[in-house]
Each structure stands twice: as C-alpha cells, then as structure tokens.
C-alpha positions as CSV (number, residue, x, y, z in Angstrom):
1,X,-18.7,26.2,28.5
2,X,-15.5,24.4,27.5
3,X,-15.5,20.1,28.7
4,X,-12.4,19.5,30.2
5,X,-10.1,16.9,28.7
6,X,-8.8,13.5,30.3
7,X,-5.2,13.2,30.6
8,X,-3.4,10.0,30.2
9,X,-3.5,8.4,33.5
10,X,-7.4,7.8,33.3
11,X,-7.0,5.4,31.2
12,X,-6.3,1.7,31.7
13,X,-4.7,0.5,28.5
14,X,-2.9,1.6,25.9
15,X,-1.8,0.4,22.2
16,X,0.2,1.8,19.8
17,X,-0.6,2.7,16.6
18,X,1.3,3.8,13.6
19,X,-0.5,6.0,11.2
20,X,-0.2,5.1,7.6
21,X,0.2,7.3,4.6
22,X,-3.8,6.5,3.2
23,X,-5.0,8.4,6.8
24,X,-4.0,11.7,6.0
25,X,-6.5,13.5,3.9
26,X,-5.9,17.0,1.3
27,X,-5.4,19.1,4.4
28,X,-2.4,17.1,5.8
29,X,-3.8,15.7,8.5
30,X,-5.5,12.0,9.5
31,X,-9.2,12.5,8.2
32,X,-11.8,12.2,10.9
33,X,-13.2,8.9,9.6
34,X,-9.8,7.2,10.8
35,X,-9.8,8.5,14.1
36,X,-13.0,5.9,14.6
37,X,-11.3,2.9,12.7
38,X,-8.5,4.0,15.4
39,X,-10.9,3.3,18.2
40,X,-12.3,0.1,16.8
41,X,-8.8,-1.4,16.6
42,X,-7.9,-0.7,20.3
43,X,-11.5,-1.8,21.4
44,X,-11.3,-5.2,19.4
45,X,-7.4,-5.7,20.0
46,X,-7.8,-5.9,23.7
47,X,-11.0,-7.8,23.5
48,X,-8.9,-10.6,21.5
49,X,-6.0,-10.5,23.4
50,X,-7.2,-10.3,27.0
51,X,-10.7,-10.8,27.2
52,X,-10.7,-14.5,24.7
53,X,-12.7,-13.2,22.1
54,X,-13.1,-15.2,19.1
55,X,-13.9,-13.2,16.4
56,X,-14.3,-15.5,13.9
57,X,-16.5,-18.7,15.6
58,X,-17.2,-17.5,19.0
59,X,-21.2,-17.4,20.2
60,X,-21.1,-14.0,20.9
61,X,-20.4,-11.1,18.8
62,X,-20.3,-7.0,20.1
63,X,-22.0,-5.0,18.0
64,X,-21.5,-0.7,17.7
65,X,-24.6,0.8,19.2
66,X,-23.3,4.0,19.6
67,X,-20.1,6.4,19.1
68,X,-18.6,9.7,20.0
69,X,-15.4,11.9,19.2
70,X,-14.3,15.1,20.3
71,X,-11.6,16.5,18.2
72,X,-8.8,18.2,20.1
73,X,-5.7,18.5,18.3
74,X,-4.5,17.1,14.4
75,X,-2.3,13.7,13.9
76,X,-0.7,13.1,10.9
77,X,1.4,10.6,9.2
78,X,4.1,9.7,10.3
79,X,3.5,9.5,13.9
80,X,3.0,6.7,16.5
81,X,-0.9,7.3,17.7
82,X,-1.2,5.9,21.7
83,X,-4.4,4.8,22.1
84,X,-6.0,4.6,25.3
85,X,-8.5,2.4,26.5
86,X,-11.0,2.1,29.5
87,X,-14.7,1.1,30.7
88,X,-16.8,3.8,31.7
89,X,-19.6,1.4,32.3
90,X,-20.3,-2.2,32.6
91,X,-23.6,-3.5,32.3
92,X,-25.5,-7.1,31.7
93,X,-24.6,-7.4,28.1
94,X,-23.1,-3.9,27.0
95,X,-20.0,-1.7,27.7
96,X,-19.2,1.8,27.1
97,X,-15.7,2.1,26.6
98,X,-13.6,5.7,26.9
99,X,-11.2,6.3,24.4
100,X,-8.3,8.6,24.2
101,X,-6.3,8.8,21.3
102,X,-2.5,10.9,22.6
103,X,0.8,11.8,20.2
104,X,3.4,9.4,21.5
105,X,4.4,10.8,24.8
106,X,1.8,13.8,25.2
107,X,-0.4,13.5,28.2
108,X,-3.3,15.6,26.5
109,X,-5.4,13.4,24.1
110,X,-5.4,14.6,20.4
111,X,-8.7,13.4,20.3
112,X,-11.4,11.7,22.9
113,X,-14.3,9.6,22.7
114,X,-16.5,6.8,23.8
115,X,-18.0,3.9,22.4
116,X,-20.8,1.6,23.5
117,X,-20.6,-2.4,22.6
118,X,-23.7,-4.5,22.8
119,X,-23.1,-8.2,23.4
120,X,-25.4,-10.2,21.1
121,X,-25.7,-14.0,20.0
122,X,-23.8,-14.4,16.5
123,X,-26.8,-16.3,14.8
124,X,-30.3,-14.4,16.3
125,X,-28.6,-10.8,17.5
126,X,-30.2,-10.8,20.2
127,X,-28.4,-9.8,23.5
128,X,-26.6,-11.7,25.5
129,X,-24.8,-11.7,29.1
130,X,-20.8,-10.8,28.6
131,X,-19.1,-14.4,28.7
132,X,-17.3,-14.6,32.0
133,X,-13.6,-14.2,30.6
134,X,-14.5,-11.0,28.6
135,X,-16.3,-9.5,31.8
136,X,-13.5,-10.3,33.6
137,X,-11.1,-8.5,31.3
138,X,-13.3,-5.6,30.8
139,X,-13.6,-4.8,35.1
140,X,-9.6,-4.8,34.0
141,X,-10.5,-1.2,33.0
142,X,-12.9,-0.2,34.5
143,X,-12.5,3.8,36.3
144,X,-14.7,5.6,38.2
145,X,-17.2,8.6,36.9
146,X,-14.9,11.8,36.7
C-alpha cells in the first residue's frame, strides 16, 4: 500500500536552499546523507531566526532523538531545493517537525520526512520545558493530523 505524499500547502515555512556541487554523489544526484543536513538547516534556521535560539550560549540546547526520510524523486546540483517546514506535534520539551524538501516551484515534495527535537539543559542534558519564545514560534507551524 502506497503512503500518499504532502503537497506544498501543508507546510508552514519554507527556505531556500541551493544545492552545491560536493551534494551530488557518482550517480549524479544529491546523496541521501544531504537530504538530512537539508532538514537540519531549515529546522535550526527558523529556530534562530524566529523562535530566539541562541545556539552558541543559550540554556537550552535541542537535541536529534529521532529522524525519518522518504525518498520520492532525485535533486541535483544545480537547483534551488525549497524546504518546507512545520510541527506535527508539540509537547512539554520536544517537537516533531514535518519536513518537505520540493524542486523550486513543484508542489510534490522530492523527498519527505520528520524529525523529533528534544529540548534539554546545555550543561546536565536533561530535559527541559521549550523557553516561551521558541514555543511560541513553534505553534507558528503547527497543522493538524492529516
């Protein structure tokens, strides 16, 4: 039984991003392993930008507990990759994030997956509630179970 695919308007977010000529692998197309560094950079970009996270000092830290991809379709270099972001569920001091990685202008993803954050404390990694300003960013994107 096939899993249907999200199109483009369930997601919340979006950032471009340009392949570069190290992603493509012997086949010609972007090597699996990127399509995850892909998601990490839309994940972390928008917790910067919008939700205050400081990366570098702030008390709390997300860390990867889990990760998924479904590969539907190749990109390559050169191409502007659209990556789209939203929350599939927020809880106390984790988030699972949907991902949907689209050729500039397609509605079909190239390539789908989620992601789940856990919030911890920088120095003892143990978890933490979301700081308000990042929760508040993250219901931002939040959609509703398909």
């Amino acid at each position: 039984m096939e899993k249907r695919t999200e199109d483009r308007g369930r997601y919340r977010y979006f950032l471009p991003l340009t392949t570069r000529w190290k992603d493509n692998d012997v086949y010609g197309h972007v090597n699996n392993v990127e399509y995850y560094s892909y998601f990490d950079t839309v994940i972390n970009t928008y917790l910067v930008r919008e939700g205050g996270l400081d990366i570098h000092q702030g008390p709390a830290i997300g860390l990867c507990a889990e990760s998924h991809c479904r590969f539907l379709g190749e990109l390559v270099f050169p191409e502007t990759v659209e990556a789209g972001l939203r929350v599939e569920h927020l809880g106390n001091s984790s988030v699972r994030y949907g991902i949907g990685l689209f050729r500039q202008g397609r509605d079909v993803p190239a390539a789908e997956g989620w992601f789940v954050h856990v919030f911890v404390d920088r120095g003892t990694r143990r978890a933490v509630s979301l700081p308000g300003p990042l929760r508040e960013a993250l219901q931002q994107l939040q959609v509703a179970a398909p």
